[in-house]
C-alpha atoms as a printed R data frame, in Angstrom:
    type eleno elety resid chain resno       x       y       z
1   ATOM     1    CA   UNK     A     1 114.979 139.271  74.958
2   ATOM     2    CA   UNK     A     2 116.006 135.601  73.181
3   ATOM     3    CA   UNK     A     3 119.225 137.525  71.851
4   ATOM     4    CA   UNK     A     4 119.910 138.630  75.558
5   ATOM     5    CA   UNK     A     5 119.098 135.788  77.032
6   ATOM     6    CA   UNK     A     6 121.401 133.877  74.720
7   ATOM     7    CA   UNK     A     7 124.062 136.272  74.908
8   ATOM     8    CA   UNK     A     8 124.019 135.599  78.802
9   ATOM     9    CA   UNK     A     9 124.570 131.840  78.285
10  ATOM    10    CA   UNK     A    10 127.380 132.521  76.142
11  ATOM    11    CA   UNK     A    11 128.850 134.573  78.510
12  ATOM    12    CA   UNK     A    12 128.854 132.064  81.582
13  ATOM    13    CA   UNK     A    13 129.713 128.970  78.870
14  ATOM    14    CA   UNK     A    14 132.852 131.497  78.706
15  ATOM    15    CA   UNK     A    15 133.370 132.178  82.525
16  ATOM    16    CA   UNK     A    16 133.105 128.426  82.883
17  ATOM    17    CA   UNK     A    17 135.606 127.159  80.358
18  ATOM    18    CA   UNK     A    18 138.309 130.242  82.038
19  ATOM    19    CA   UNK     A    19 137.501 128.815  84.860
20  ATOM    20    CA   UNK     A    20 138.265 125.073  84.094
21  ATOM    21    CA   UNK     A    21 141.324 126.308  81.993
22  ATOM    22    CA   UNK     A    22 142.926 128.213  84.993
23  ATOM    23    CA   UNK     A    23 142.364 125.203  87.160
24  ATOM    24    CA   UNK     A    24 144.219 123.193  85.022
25  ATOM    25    CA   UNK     A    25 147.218 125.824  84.185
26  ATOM    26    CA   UNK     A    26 147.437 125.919  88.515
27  ATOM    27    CA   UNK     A    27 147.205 121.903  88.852
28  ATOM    28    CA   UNK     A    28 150.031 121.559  86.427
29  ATOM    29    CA   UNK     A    29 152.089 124.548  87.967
30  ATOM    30    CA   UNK     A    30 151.524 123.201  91.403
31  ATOM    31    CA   UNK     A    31 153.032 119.533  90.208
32  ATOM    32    CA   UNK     A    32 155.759 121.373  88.058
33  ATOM    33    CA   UNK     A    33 156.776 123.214  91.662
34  ATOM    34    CA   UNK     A    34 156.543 119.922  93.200
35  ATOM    35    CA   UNK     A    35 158.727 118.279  90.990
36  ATOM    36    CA   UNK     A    36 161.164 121.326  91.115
37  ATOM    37    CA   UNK     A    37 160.888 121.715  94.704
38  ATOM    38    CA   UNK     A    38 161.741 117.783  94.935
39  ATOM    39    CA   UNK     A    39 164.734 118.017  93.012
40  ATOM    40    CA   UNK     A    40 166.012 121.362  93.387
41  ATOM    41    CA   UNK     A    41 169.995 121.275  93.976
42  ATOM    42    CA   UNK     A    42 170.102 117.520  92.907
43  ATOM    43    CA   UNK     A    43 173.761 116.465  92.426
44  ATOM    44    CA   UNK     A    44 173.951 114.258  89.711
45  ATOM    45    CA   UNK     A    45 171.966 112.534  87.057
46  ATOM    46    CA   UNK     A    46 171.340 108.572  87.692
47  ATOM    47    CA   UNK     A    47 172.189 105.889  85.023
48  ATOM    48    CA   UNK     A    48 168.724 103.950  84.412
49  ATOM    49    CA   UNK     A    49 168.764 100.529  83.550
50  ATOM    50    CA   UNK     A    50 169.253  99.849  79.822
51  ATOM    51    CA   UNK     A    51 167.471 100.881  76.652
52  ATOM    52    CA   UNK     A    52 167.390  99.301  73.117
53  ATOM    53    CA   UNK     A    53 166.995 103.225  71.459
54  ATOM    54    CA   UNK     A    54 163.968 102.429  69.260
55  ATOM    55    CA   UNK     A    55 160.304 103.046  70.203
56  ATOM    56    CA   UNK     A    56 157.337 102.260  68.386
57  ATOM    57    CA   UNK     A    57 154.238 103.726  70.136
58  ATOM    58    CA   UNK     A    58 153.167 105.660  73.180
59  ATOM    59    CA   UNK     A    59 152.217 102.946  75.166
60  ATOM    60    CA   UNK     A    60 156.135 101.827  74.245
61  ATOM    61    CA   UNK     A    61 157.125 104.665  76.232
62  ATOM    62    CA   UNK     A    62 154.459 104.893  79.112
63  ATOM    63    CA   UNK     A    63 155.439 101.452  79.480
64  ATOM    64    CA   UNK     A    64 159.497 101.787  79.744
65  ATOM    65    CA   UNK     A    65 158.894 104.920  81.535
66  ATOM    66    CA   UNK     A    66 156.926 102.692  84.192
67  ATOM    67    CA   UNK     A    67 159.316 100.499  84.311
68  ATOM    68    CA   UNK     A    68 161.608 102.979  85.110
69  ATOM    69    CA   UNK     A    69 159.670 103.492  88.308
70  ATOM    70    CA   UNK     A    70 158.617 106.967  87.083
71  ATOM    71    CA   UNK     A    71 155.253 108.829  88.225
72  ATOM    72    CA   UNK     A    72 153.808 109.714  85.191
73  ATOM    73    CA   UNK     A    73 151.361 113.076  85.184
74  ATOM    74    CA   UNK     A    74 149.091 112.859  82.132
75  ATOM    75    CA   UNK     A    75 147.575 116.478  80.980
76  ATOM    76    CA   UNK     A    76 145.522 117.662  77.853
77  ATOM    77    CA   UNK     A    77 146.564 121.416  78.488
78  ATOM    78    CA   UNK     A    78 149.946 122.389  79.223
79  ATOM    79    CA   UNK     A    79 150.888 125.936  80.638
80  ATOM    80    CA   UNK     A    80 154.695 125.552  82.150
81  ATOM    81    CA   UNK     A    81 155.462 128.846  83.598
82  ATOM    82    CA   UNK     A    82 159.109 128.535  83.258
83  ATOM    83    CA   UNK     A    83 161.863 128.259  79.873
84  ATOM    84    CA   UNK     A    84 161.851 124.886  78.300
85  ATOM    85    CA   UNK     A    85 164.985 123.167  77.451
86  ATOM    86    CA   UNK     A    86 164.047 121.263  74.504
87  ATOM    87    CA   UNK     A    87 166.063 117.450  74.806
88  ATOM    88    CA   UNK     A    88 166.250 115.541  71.052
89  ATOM    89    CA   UNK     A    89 167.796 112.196  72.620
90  ATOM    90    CA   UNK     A    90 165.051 110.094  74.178
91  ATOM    91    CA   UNK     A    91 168.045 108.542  76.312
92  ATOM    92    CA   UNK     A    92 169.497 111.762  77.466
93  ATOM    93    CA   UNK     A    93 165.630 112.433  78.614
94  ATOM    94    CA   UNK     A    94 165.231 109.086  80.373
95  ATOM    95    CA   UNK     A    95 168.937 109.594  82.560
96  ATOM    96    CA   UNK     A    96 166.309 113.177  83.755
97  ATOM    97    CA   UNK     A    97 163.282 111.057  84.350
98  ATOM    98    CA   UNK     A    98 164.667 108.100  86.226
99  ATOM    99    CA   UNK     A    99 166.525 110.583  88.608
100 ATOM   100    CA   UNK     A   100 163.567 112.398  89.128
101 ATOM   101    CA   UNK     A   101 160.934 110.063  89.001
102 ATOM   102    CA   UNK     A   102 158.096 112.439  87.717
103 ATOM   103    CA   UNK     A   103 157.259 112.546  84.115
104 ATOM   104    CA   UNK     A   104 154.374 114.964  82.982
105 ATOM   105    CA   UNK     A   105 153.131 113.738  79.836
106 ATOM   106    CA   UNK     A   106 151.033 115.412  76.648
107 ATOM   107    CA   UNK     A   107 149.325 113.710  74.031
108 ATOM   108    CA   UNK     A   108 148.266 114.962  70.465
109 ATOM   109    CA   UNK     A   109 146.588 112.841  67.693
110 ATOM   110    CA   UNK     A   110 146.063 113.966  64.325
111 ATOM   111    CA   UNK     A   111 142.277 113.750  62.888
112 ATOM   112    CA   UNK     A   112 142.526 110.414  60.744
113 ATOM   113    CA   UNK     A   113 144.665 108.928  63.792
114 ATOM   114    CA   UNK     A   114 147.520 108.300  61.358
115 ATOM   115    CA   UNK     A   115 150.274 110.203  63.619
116 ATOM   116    CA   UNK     A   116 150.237 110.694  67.534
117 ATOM   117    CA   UNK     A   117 153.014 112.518  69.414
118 ATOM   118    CA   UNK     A   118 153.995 112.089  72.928
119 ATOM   119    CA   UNK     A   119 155.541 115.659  74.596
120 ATOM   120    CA   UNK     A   120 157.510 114.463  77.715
121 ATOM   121    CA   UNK     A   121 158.477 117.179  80.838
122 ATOM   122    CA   UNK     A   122 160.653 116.986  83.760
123 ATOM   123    CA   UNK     A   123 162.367 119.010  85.706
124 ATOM   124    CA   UNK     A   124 165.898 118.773  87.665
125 ATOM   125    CA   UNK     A   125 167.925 121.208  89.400
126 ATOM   126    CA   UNK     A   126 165.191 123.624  89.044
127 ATOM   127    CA   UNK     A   127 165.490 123.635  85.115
128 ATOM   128    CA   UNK     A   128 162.589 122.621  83.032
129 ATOM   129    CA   UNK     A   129 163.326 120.074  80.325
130 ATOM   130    CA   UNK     A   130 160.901 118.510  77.477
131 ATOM   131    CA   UNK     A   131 161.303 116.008  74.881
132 ATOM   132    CA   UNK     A   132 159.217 115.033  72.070
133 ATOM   133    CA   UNK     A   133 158.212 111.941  69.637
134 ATOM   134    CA   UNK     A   134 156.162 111.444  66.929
135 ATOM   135    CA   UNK     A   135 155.032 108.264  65.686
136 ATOM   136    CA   UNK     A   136 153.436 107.732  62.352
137 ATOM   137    CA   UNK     A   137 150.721 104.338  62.353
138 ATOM   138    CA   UNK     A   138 150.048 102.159  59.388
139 ATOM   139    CA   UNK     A   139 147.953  99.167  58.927
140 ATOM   140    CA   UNK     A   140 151.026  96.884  59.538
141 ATOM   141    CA   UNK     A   141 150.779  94.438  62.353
142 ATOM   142    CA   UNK     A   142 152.030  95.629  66.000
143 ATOM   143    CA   UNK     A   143 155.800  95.471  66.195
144 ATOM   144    CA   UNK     A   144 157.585  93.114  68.200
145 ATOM   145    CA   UNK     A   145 158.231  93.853  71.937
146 ATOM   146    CA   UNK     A   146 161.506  96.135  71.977
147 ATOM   147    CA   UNK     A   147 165.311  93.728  73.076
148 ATOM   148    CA   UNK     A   148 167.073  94.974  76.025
149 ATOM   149    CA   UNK     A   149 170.248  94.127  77.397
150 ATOM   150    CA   UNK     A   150 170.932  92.319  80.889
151 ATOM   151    CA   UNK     A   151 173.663  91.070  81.924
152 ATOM   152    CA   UNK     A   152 174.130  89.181  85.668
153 ATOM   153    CA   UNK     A   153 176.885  88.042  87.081
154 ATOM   154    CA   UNK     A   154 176.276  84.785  88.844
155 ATOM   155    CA   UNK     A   155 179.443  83.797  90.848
156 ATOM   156    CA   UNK     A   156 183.107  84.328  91.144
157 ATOM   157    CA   UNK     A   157 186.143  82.465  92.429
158 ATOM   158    CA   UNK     A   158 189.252  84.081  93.475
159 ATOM   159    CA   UNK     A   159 192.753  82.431  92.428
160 ATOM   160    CA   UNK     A   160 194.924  83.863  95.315
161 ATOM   161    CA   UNK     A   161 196.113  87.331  94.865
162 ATOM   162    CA   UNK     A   162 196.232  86.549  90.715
163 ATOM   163    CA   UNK     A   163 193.477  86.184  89.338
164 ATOM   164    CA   UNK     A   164 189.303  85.657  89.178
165 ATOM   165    CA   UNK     A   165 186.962  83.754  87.211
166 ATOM   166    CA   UNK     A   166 182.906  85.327  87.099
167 ATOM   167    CA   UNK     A   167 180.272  83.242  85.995
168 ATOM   168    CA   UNK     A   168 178.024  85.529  83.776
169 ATOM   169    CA   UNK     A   169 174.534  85.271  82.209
170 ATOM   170    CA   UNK     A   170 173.090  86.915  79.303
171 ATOM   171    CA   UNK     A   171 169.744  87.435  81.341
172 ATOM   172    CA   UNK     A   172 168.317  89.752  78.471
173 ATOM   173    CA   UNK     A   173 166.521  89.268  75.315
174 ATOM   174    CA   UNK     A   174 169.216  91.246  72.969
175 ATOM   175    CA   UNK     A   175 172.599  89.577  71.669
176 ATOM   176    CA   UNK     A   176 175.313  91.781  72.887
177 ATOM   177    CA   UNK     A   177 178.952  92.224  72.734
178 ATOM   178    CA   UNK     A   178 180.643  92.321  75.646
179 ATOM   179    CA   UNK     A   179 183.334  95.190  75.075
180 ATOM   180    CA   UNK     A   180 186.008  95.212  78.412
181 ATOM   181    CA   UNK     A   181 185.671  94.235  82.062
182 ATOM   182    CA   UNK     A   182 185.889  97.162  84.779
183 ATOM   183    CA   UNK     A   183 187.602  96.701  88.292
184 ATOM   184    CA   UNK     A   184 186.444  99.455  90.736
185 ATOM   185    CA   UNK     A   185 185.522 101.191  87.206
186 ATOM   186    CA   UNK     A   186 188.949 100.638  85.659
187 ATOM   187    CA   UNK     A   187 189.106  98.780  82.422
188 ATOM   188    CA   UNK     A   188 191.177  95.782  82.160
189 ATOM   189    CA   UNK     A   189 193.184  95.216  79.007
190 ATOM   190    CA   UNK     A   190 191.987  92.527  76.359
191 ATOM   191    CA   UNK     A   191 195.280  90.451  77.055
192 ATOM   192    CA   UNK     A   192 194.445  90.073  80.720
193 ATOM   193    CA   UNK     A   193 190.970  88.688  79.699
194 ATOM   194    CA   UNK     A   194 190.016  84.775  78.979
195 ATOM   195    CA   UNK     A   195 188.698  84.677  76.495
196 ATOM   196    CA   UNK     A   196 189.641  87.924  74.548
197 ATOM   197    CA   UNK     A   197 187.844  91.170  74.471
198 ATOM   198    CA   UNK     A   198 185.394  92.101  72.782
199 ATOM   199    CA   UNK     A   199 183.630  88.887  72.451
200 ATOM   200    CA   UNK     A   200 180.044  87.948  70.955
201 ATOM   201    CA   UNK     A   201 177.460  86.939  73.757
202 ATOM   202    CA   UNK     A   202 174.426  85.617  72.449
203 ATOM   203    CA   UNK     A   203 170.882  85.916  74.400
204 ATOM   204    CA   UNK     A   204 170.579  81.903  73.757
205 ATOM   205    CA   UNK     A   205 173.895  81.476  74.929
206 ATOM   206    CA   UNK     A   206 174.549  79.348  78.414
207 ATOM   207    CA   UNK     A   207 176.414  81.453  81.077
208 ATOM   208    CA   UNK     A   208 180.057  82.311  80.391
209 ATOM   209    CA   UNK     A   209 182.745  81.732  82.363
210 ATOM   210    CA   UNK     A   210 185.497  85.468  82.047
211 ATOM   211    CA   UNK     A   211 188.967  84.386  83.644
212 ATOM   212    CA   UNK     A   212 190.367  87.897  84.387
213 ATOM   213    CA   UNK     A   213 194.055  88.225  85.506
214 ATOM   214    CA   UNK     A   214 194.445  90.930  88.205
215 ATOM   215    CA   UNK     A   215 196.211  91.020  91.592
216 ATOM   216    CA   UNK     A   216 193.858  91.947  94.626
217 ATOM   217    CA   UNK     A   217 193.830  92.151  98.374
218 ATOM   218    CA   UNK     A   218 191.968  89.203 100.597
219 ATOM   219    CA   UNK     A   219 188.842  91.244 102.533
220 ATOM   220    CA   UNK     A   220 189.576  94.545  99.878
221 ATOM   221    CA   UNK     A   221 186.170  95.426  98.205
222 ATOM   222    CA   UNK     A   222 185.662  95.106  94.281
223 ATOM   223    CA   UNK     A   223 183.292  96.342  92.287
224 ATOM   224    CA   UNK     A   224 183.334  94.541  89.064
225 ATOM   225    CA   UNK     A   225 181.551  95.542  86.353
226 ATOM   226    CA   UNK     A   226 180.885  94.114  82.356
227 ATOM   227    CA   UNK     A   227 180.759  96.796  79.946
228 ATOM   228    CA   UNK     A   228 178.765  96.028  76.465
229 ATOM   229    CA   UNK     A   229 179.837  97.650  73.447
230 ATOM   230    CA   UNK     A   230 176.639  99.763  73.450
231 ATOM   231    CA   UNK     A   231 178.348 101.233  76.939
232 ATOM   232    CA   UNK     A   232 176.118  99.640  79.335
233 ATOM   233    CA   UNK     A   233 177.497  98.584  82.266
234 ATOM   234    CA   UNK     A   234 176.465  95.849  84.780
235 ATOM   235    CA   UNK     A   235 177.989  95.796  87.938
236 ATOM   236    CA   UNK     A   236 178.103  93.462  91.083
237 ATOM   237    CA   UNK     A   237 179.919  93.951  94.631
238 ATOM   238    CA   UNK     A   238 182.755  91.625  95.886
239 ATOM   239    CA   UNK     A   239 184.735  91.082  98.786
240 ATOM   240    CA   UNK     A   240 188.520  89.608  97.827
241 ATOM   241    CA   UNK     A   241 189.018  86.245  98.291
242 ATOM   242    CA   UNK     A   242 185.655  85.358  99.303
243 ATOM   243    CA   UNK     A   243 184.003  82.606  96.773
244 ATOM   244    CA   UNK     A   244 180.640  83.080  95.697
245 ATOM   245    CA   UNK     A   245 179.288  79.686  93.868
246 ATOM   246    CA   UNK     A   246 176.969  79.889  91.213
247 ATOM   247    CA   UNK     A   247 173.597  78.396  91.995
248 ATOM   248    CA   UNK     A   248 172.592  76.454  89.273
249 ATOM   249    CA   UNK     A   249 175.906  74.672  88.658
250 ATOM   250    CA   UNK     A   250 179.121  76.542  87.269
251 ATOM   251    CA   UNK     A   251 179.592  76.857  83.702
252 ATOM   252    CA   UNK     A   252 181.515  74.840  81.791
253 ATOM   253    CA   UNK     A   253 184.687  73.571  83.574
254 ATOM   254    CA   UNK     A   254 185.253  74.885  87.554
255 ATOM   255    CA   UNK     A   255 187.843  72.407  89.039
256 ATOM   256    CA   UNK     A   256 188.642  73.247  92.541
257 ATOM   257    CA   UNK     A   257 189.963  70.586  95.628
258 ATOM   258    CA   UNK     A   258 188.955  69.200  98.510
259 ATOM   259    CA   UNK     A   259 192.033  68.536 100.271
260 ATOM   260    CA   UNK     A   260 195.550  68.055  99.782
261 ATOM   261    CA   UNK     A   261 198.054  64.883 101.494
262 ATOM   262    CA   UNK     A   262 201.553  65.286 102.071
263 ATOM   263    CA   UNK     A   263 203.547  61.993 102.146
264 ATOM   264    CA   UNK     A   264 207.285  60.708 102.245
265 ATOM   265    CA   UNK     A   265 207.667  61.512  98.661
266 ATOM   266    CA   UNK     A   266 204.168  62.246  97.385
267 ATOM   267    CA   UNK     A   267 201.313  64.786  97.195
268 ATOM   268    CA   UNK     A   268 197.567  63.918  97.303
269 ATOM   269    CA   UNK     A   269 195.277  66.342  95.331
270 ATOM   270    CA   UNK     A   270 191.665  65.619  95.816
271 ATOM   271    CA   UNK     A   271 190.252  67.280  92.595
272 ATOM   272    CA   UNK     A   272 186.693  68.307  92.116
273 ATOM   273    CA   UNK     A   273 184.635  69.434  88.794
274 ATOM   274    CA   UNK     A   274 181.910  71.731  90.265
275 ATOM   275    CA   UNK     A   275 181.110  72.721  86.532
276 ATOM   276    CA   UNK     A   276 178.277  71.603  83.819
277 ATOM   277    CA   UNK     A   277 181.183  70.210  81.282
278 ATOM   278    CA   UNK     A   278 183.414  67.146  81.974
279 ATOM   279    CA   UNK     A   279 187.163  67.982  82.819
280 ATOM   280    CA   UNK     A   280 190.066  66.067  80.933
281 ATOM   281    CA   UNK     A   281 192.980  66.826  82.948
282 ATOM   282    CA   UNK     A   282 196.159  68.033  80.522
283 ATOM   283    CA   UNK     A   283 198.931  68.870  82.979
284 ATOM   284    CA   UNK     A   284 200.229  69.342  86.530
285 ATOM   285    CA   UNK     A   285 202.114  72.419  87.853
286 ATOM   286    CA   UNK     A   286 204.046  72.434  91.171
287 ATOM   287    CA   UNK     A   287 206.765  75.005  92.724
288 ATOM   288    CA   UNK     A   288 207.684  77.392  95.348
289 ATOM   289    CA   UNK     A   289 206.583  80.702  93.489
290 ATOM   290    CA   UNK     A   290 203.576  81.256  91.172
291 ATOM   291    CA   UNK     A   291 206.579  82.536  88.735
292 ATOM   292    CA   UNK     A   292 208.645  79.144  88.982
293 ATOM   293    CA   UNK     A   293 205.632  76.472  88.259
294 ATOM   294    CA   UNK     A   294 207.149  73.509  86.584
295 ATOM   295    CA   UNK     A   295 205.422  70.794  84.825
296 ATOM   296    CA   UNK     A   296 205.250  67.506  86.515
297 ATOM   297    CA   UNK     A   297 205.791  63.649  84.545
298 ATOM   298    CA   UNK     A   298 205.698  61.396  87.467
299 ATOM   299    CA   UNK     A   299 201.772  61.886  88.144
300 ATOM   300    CA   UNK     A   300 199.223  58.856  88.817
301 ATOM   301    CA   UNK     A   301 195.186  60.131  88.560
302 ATOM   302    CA   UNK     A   302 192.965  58.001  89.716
303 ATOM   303    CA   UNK     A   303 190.211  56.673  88.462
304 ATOM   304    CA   UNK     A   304 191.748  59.055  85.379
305 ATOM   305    CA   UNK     A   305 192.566  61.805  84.095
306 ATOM   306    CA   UNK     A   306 188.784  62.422  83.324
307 ATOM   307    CA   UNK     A   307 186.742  64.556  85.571
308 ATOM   308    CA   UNK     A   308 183.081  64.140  85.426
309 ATOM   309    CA   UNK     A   309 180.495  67.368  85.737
310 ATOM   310    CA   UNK     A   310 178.301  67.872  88.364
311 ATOM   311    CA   UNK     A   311 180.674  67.629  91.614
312 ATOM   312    CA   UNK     A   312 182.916  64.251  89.790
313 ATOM   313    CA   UNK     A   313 185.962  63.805  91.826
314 ATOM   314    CA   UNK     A   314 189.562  62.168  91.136
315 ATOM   315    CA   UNK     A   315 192.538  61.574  92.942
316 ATOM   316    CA   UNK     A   316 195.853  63.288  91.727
317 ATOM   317    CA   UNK     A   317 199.021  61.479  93.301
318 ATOM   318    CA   UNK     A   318 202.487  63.567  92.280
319 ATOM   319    CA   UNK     A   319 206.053  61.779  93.019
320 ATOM   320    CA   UNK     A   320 207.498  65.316  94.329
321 ATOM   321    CA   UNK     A   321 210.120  65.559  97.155
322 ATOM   322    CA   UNK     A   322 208.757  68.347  99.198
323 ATOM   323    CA   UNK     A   323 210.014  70.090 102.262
324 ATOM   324    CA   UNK     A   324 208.231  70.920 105.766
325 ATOM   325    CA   UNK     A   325 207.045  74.194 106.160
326 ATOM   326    CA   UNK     A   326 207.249  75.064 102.765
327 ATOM   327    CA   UNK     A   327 204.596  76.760 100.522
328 ATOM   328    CA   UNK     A   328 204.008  75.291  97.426
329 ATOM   329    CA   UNK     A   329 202.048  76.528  94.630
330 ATOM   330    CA   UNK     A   330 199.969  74.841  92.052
331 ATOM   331    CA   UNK     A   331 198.093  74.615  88.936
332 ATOM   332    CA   UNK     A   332 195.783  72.062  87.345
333 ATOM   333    CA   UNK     A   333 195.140  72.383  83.502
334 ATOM   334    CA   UNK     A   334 192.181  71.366  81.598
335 ATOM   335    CA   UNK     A   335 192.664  70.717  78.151
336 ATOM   336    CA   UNK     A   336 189.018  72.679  78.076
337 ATOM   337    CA   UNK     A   337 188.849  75.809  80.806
338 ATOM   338    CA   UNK     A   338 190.186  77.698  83.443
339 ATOM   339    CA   UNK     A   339 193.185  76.024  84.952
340 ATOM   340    CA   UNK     A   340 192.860  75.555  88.958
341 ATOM   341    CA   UNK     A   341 195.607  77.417  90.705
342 ATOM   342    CA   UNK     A   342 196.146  76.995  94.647
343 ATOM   343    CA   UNK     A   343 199.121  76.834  97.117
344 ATOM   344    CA   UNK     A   344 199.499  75.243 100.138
345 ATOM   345    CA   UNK     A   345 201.969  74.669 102.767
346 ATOM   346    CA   UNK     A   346 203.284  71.605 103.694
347 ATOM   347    CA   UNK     A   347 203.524  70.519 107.416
């Protein structure tokens, strides 16, 4: 009777542990066809926000997968009812994820807890993909929160239909290099770039100022982008011709002007330095074309040729016989900075 009785138990322990295992093989096929469902006929893959490549732990990737704005689905039992396509890049896997937004997630941990592995699923476009990591613990101390590249730009000033200058911040924790500049996702050469690139940009660094030549449209939209050497890309939307001043102060040297007088004889610059750096004024341009700019010798600047930071202003008198109703075009040198470059016509 004791060996029946117990043989009963056994049998409903049995019935009891199929029955929790089939719940959980239906509560992870019903997210899996949620998941698929949501995504089914997707077009494209999005490009998430950058990633430094390394990893060091699980809660590493819970937590960038968070950030990510991913759902994340944790299960002890696993029982996909579709093909897997296995993914070995962690980044490829992360483009799947942050399009998706779901992330079903399995965790194994050896006995001794001296390795744990993460396996990752997701699904798009009705395919089912997984990737997985294993990371191997020591008694070292907890490595350092993982870098990441950011990169914002802060403001941009239009020199008409030649050029623009963008202020840009290194708003990251990684040193980068900052590779080319994109127009409406259309490198620029090096040679049309101030200063030169590639060029070193350091997380401690102050905010750059890029001079890029290139001819645009007034009201024509721009999407401007700064491309790292690690491919990242960090874009902003502009209209041409329309200014947008960087808040805290523009870097370095920004000269721009607050009016110009036309006299018997003379033009009146009013010159402003909206930037963080003092300006020390190096030459005058003046002429009828932005191709026939000659230098001018008979200039007076007043107080001098020094322009202070922080909104310092100076008066710029040229001996120049003009004619009315003519536009004339002009350009300010620093000896440090972007030159100003303007036209105007006389009345």
């Amino acid at each position: 009777m004791e060996v029946k009785h117990l043989r009963t138990h056994l049998v409903l322990h049995l019935l009891e542990l199929a029955v929790i295992i089939a719940a959980i093989a239906l509560s992870t096929v019903m997210v899996l066809n949620t998941m698929r469902d949501e995504n089914q006929g997707a077009d494209s893959l999005l490009e998430p926000p950058g990633f430094n490549g390394h990893l060091y732990s699980i809660a590493h990737v819970e937590r960038d997968l968070e950030d990510l704005g991913c759902n994340i689905i944790t299960f002890t039992e696993f029982y996909p009812e579709s093909t897997i396509f296995y993914m070995s890049n962690y980044t490829d896997f992360r483009r799947i994820a942050y399009t998706t937004q779901y992330v079903l997630m399995k965790t194994e941990q050896t006995s001794d807890e001296a390795r744990e592995t993460v396996h990752l699923f997701a699904t798009f476009d009705g395919t089912l993909f997984q990737h997985s990591i294993r990371f191997q613990h020591s008694n070292a101390e907890e490595p350092p929160e993982p870098t990441f590249e950011d990169l914002e730009i802060a403001g941009i000033r239009w020199t008409p239909n030649s050029a623009f200058a963008i202020v840009v911040e290194n708003t990251g924790t990684k040193n980068v290099t900052v590779h080319h500049i994109e127009v409406n996702y259309v490198a620029i050469a090096s040679g049309n770039v101030s200063p030169a690139t590639p060029f070193p940009f350091k997380a401690t660094d102050a905010a750059k100022t890029i001079t890029v030549t290139y001819t645009y449209t007034n009201g024509s939209s721009y999407d401007i982008s700064v491309v790292t050497s690690s491919g990242h890309e960090f874009t902003d939307h502009f209209t041409g011709g329309q200014n947008e001043p960087y808040a805290d102060g523009q870097a370095g040297v920004w000269l721009d002007h607050d009016a110009v007088s036309w006299t018997q004889g003379n033009i009146t610059i009013y010159l402003r330095n909206k930037g963080t750096s003092d300006a020390e004024i190096d030459a005058v341009y003046v002429g009828t074309s932005s191709e026939n700019l000659e230098p001018q010798t008979a200039v007076t600047y007043t107080p001098s040729t020094t322009v202070k930071k922080d909104g310092g202003t100076i008066t710029i008198t040229i001996d120049y016989a003009w004619a009315s109703d003519t536009r004339y075009y002009f350009t300010i040198a620093p000896k440090l900075g972007q030159p100003h470059k303007f036209d105007e016509k006389a009345p």
